[in-house]
C-alpha positions in Angstrom: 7.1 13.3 8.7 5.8 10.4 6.2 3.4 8.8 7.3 2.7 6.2 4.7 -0.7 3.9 6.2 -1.4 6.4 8.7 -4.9 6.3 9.8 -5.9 3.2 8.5 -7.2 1.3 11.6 -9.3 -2.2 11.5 -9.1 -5.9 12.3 -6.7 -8.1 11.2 -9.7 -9.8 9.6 -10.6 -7.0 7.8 -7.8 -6.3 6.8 -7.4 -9.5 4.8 -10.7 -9.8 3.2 -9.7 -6.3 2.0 -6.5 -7.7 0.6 -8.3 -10.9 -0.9 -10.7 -8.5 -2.7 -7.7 -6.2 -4.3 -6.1 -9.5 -5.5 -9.2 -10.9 -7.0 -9.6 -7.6 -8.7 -12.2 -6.2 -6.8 -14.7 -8.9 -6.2 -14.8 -10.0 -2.6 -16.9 -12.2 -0.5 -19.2 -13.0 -3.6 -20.3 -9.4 -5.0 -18.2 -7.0 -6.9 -16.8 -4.1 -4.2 -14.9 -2.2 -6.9 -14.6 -2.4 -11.1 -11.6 -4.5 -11.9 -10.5 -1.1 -13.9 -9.9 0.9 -10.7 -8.4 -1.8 -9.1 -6.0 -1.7 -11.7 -5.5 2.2 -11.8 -4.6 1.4 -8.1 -2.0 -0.8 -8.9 -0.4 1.3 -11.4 2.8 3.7 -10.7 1.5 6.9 -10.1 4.7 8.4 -9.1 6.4 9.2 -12.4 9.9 9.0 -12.2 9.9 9.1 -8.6 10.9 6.3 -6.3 10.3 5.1 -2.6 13.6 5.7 -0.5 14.0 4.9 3.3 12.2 6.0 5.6 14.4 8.3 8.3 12.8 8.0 11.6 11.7 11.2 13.3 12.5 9.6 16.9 15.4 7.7 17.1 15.4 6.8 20.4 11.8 5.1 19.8 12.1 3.4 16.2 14.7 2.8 13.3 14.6 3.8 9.4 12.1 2.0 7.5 13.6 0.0 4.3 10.8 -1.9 2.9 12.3 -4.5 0.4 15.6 -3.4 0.1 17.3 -3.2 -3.4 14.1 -3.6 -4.9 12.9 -0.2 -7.3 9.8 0.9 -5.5 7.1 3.4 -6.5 3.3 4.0 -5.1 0.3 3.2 -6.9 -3.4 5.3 -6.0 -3.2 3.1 -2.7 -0.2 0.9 -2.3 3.1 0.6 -2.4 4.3 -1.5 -6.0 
């Protein structure tokens, strides 16, 4: 089973402030939370050649395949799907 985001658990709050600080390259709410180099390493395919595919459910009668932006080439940074 993949398990992608599994346990990750907060607010939805949180959760964007988090966000914010990744896209301001790792400055958030005024002080610096991370050096704008790791945020980059983050955000840099760390998959090689490898690339995301869908997502087969493990209980079909509870969920469907996952396809996250279909036709789009997708690969997984040190924290994120890019």
């Amino acid at each position: 089973m993949e398990n992608g985001g599994g346990g990750l658990y907060s607010t939805v709050g949180d959760y964007a402030k988090f966000i914010r600080m990744i896209l301001n390259g790792g400055k958030g709410n005024g002080s610096r939370v991370l050096k704008a180099e790791t945020v980059a390493a983050m955000s840099q395919n760390q998959m090689g050649d490898c690339r995301v595919c869908m997502l087969p459910t493990t209980d079909p009668a509870g969920s469907l395949d996952a396809e996250f932006f279909p036709g789009l080439e997708k690969t997984w940074g040190l924290s994120f799907m890019i």
